[in-house]
DRENTINU-114598 format. One line per 8 residues: number of its first residue (from 1); their letters; for each residue x, y, z of N, C-alpha, C. Coordinates in nm, 3 decimals. Last residue first. Layout:
% residues N
NUM = A = X,Y,Z,X,Y,Z,X,Y,Z ~ ...;
% end
This chain:
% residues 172
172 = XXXXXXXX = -0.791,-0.050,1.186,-0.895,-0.088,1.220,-0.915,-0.132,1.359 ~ -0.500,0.123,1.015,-0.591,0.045,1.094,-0.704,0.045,1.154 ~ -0.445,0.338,0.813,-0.525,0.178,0.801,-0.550,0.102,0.866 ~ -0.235,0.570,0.706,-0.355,0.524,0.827,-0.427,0.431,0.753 ~ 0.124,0.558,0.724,-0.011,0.515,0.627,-0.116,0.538,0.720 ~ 0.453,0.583,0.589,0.400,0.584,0.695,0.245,0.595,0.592 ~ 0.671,0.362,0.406,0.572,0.497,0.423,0.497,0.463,0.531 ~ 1.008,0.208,0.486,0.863,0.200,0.508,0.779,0.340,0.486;
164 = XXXXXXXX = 1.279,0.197,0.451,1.225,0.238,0.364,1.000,0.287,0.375 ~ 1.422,0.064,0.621,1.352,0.010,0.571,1.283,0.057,0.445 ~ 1.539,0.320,0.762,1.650,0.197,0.678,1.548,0.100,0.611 ~ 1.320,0.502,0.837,1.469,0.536,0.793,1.539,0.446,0.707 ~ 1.099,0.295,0.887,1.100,0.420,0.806,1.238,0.502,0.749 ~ 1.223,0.124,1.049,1.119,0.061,0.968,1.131,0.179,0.842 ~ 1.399,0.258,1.226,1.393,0.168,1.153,1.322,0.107,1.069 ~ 1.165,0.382,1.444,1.264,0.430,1.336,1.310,0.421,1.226;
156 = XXXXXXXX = 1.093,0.181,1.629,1.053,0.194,1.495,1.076,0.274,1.404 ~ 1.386,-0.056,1.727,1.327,0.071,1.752,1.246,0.115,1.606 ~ 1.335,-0.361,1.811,1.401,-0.326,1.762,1.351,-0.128,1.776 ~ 1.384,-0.705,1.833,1.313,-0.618,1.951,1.381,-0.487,1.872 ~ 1.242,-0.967,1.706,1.339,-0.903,1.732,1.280,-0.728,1.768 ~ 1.097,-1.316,1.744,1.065,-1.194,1.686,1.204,-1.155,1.761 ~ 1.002,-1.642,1.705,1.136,-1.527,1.692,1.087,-1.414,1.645 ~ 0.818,-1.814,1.593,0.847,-1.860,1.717,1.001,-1.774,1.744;
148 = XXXXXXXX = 0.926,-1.897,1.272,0.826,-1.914,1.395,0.861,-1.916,1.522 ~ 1.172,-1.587,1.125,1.156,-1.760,1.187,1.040,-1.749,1.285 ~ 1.229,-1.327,1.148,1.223,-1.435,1.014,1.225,-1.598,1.051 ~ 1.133,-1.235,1.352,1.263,-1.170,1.271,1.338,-1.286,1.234 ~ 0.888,-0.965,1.352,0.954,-1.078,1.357,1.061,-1.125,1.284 ~ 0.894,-0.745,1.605,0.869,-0.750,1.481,0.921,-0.932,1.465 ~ 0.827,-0.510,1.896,0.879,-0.613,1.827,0.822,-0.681,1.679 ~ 0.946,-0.204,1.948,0.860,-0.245,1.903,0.890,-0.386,1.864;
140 = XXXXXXXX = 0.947,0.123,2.096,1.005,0.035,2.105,0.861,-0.086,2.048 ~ 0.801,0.383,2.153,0.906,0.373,2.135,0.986,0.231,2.143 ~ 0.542,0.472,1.909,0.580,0.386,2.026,0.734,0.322,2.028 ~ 0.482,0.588,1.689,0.461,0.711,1.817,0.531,0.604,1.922 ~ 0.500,0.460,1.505,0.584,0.497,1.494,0.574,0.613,1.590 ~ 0.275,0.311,1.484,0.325,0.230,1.511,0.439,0.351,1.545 ~ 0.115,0.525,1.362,0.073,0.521,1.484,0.169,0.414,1.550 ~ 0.121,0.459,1.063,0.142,0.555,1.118,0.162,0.551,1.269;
132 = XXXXXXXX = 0.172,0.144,0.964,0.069,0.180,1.013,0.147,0.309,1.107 ~ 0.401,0.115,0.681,0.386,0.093,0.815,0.253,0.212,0.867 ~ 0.461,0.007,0.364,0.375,0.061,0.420,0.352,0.083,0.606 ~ 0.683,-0.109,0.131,0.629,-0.140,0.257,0.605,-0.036,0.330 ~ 0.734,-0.302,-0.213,0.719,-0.163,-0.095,0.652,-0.197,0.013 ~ 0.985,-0.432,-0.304,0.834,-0.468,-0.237,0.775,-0.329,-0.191 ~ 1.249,-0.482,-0.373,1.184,-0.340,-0.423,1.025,-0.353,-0.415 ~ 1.308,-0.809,-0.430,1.379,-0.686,-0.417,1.262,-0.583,-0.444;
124 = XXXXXXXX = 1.190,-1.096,-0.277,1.210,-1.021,-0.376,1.209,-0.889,-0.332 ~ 1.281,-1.167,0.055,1.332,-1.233,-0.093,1.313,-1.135,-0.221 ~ 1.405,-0.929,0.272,1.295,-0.977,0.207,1.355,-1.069,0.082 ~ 1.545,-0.841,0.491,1.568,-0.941,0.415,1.468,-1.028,0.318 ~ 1.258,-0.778,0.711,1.382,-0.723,0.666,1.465,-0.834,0.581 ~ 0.977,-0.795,0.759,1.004,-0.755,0.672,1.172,-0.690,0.607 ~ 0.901,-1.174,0.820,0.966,-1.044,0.838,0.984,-0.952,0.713 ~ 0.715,-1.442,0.895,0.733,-1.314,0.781,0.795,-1.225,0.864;
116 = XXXXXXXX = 0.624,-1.657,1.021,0.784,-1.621,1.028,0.801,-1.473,0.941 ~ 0.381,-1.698,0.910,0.366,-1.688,1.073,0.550,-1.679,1.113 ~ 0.538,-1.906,0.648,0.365,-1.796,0.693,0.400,-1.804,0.857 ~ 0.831,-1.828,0.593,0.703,-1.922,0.598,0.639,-1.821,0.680 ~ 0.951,-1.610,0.336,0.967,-1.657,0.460,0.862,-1.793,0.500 ~ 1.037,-1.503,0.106,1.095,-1.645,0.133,1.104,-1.706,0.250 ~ 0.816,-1.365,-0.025,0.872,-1.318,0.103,1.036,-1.391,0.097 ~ 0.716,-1.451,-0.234,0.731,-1.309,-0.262,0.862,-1.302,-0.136;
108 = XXXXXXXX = 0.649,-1.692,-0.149,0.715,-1.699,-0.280,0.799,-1.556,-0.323 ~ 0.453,-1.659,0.054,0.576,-1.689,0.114,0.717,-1.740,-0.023 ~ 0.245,-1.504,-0.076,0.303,-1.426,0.006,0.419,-1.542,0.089 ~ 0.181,-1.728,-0.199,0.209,-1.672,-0.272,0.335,-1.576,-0.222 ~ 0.095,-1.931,-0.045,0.212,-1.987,-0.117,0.270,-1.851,-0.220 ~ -0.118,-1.767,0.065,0.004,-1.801,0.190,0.114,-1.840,0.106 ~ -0.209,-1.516,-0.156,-0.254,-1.619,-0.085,-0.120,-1.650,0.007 ~ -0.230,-1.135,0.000,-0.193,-1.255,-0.073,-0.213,-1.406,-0.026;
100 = XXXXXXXX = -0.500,-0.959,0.073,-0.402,-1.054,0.116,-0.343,-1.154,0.006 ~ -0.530,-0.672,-0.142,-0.613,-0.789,-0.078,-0.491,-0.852,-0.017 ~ -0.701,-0.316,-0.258,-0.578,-0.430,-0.213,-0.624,-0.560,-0.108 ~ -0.758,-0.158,-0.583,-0.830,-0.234,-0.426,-0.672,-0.323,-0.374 ~ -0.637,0.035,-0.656,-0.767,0.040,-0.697,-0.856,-0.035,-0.576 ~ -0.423,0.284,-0.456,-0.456,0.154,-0.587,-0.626,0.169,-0.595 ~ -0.314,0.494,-0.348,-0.328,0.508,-0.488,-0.372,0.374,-0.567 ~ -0.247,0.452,-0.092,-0.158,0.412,-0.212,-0.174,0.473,-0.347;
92 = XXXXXXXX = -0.510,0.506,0.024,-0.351,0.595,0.087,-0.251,0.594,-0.006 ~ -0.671,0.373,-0.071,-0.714,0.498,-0.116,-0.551,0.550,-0.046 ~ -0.600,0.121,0.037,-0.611,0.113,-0.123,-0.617,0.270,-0.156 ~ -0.639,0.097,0.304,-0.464,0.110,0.283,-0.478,0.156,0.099 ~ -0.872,0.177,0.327,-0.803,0.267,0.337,-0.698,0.260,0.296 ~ -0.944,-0.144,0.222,-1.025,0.019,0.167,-0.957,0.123,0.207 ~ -0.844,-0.254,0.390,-0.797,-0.241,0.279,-0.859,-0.157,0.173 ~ -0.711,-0.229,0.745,-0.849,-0.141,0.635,-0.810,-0.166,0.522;
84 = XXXXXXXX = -0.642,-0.450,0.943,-0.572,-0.369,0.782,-0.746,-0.346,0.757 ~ -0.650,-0.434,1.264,-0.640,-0.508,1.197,-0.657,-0.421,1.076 ~ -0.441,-0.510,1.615,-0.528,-0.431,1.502,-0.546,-0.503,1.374 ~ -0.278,-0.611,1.782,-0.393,-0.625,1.794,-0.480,-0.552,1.689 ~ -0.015,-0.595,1.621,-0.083,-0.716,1.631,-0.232,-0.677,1.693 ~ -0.034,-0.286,1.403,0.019,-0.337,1.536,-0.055,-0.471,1.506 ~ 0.168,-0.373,1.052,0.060,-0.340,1.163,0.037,-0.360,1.307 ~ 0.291,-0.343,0.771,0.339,-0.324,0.917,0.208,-0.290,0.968;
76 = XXXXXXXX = 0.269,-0.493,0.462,0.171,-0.367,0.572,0.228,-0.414,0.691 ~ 0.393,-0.510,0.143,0.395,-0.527,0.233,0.329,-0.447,0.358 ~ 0.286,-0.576,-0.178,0.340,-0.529,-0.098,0.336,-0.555,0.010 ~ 0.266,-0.706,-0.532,0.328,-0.738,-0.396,0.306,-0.601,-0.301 ~ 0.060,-0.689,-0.763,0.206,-0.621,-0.772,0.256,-0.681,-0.606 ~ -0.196,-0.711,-0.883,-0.116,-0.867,-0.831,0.032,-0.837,-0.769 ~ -0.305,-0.511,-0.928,-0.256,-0.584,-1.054,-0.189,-0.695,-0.987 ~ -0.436,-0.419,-0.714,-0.562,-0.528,-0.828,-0.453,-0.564,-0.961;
68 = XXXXXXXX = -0.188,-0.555,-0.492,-0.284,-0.463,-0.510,-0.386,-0.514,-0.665 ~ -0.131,-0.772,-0.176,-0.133,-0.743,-0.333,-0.234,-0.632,-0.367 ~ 0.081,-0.876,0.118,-0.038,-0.806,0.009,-0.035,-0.826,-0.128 ~ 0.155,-0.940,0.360,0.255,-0.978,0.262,0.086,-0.931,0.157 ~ 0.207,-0.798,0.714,0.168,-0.861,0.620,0.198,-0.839,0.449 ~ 0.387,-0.861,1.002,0.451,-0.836,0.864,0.329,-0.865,0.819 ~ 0.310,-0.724,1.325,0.270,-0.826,1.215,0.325,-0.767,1.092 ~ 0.425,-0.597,1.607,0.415,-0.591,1.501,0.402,-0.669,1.408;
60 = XXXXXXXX = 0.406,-0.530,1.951,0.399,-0.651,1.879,0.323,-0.636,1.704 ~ 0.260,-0.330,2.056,0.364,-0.340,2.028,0.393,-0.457,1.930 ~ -0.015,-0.468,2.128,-0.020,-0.344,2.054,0.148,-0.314,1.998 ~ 0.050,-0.692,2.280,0.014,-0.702,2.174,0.032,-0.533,2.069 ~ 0.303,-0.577,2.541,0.178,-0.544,2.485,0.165,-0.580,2.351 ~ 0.486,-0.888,2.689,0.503,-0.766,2.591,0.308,-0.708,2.551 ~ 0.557,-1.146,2.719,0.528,-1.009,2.809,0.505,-0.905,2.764 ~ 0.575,-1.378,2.582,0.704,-1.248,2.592,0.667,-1.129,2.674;
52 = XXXXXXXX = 0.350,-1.500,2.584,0.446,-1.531,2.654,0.576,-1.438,2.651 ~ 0.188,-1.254,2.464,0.135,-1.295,2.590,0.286,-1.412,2.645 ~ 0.275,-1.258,2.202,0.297,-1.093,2.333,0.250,-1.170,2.456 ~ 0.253,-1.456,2.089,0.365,-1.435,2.126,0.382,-1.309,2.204 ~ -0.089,-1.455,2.082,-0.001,-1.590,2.142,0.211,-1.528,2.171 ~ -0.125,-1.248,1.968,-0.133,-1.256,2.105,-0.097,-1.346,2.205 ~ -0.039,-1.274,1.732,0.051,-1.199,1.815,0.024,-1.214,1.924 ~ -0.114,-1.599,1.659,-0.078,-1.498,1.630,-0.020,-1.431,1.697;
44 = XXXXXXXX = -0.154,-1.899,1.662,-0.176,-1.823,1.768,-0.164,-1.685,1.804 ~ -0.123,-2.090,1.442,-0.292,-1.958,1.469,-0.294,-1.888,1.605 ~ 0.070,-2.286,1.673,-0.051,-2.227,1.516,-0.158,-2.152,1.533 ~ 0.320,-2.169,1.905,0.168,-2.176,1.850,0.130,-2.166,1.702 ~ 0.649,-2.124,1.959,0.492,-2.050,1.818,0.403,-2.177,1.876 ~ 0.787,-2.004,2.220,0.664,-2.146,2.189,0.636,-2.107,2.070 ~ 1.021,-1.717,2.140,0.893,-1.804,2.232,0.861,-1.896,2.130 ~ 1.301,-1.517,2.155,1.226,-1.668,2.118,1.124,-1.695,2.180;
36 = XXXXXXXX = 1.417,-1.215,2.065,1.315,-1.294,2.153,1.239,-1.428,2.122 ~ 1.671,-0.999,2.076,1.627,-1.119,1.986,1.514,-1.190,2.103 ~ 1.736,-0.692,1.975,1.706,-0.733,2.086,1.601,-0.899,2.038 ~ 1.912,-0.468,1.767,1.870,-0.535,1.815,1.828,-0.625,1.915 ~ 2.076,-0.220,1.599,2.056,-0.273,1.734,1.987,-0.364,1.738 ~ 2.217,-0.254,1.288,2.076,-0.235,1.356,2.117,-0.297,1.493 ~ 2.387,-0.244,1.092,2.444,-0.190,1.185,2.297,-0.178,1.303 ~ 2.329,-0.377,0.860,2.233,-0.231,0.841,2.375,-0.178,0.941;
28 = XXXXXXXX = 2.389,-0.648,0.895,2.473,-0.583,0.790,2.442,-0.422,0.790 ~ 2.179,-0.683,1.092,2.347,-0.699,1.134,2.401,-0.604,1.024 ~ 1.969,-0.681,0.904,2.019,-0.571,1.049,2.159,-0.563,1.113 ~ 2.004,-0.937,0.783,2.017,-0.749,0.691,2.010,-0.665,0.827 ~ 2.026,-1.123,0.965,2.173,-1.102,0.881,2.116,-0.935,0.817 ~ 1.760,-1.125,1.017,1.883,-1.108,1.113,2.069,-1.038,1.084 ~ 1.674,-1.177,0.816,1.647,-1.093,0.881,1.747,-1.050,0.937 ~ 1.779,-1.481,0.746,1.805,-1.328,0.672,1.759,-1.211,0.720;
20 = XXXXXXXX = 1.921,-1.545,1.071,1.788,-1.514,0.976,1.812,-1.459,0.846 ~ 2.111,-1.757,1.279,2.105,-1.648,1.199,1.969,-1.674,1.081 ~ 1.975,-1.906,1.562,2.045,-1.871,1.429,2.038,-1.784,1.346 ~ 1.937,-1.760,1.872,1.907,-1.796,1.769,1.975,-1.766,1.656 ~ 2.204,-1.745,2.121,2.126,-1.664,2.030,2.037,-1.789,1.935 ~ 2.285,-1.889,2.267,2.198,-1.837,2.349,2.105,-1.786,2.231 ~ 2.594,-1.930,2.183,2.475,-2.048,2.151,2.345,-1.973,2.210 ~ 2.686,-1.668,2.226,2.657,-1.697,2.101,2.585,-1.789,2.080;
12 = XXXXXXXX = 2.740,-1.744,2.539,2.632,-1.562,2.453,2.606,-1.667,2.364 ~ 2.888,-1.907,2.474,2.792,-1.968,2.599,2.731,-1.827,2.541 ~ 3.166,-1.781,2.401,3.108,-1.904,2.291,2.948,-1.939,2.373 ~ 3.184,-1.594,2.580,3.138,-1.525,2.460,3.078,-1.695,2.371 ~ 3.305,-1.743,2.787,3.180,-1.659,2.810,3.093,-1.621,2.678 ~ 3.520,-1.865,2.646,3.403,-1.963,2.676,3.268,-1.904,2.702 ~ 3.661,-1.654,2.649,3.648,-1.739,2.535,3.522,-1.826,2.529 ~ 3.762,-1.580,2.890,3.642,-1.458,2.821,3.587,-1.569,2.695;
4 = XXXX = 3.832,-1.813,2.994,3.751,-1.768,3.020,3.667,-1.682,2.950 ~ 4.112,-1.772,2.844,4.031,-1.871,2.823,3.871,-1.910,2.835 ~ 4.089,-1.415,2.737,4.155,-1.571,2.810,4.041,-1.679,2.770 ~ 4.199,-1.280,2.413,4.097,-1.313,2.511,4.142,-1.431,2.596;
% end
């Protein structure tokens, strides 16, 4: 490479955000990706990051971090403007009831911090993860991708092919 291409590519690479474990299990998948930093806001949820990324909230995908009545972990892909039936997600699974984990719990399960949850590179192994059916009619979707204030732009394919995700009806 000249000197030039050298400097072009070192001026890409600072552009990016650091590496995630997220980041790192899509790299390692072979996952396309598309990386998007905004402001986090507290409590500003998706609409706080679809509204400075431009993006439709409805696209804009929330990791949530669950439990069912034995305490077992899982995980719910949902659009950001919607919100988890846990009466439905409980009768789709087969549990008895399912609830939110608390924040120290669901970031003990994850290893992410609350409002950074991704679901790729998860800390503990063999979580299962559930994606809201209807997420997977839209061709392009952002997710977050393991840091406040970073989501990654990715196709929802992925969620269900390499993720492993069941498809579910539960939103609200």
């Amino acid at each position: 490479l000249s000197h030039a291409g050298r400097v072009a590519r070192m001026a890409k690479r600072s552009a990016h955000v650091s590496e995630t474990p997220a980041t790192q299990w899509l790299r390692a998948q072979g996952i396309a990706f598309t990386e998007h930093a905004y402001d986090y806001v507290e409590h500003g949820g998706t609409a706080e990051s679809a509204r400075q990324l431009g993006v439709a909230e409805h696209a804009v995908v929330k990791t949530l971090v669950m439990q069912d009545e034995r305490a077992q972990p899982l995980v719910v892909l949902m659009h950001g403007d919607k919100q988890v039936s846990t009466k439905n997600l409980a009768r789709a699974i087969g549990a008895k009831s399912v609830e939110p984990c608390k924040p120290e719990v669901a970031q003990r399960h994850s290893g992410y911090q609350i409002g950074g949850t991704s679901p790729f590179g998860f800390k503990k192994q063999g979580v299962p993860v559930y994606v809201e059916q209807t997420i997977l009619a839209l061709p392009h979707i952002c997710i977050n991708g393991g840091r406040r204030g970073f989501l990654v732009g990715i196709e929802p394919r992925v969620l269900t092919e390499l993720l492993g995700a069941r498809p579910v009806h539960c939103a609200l």
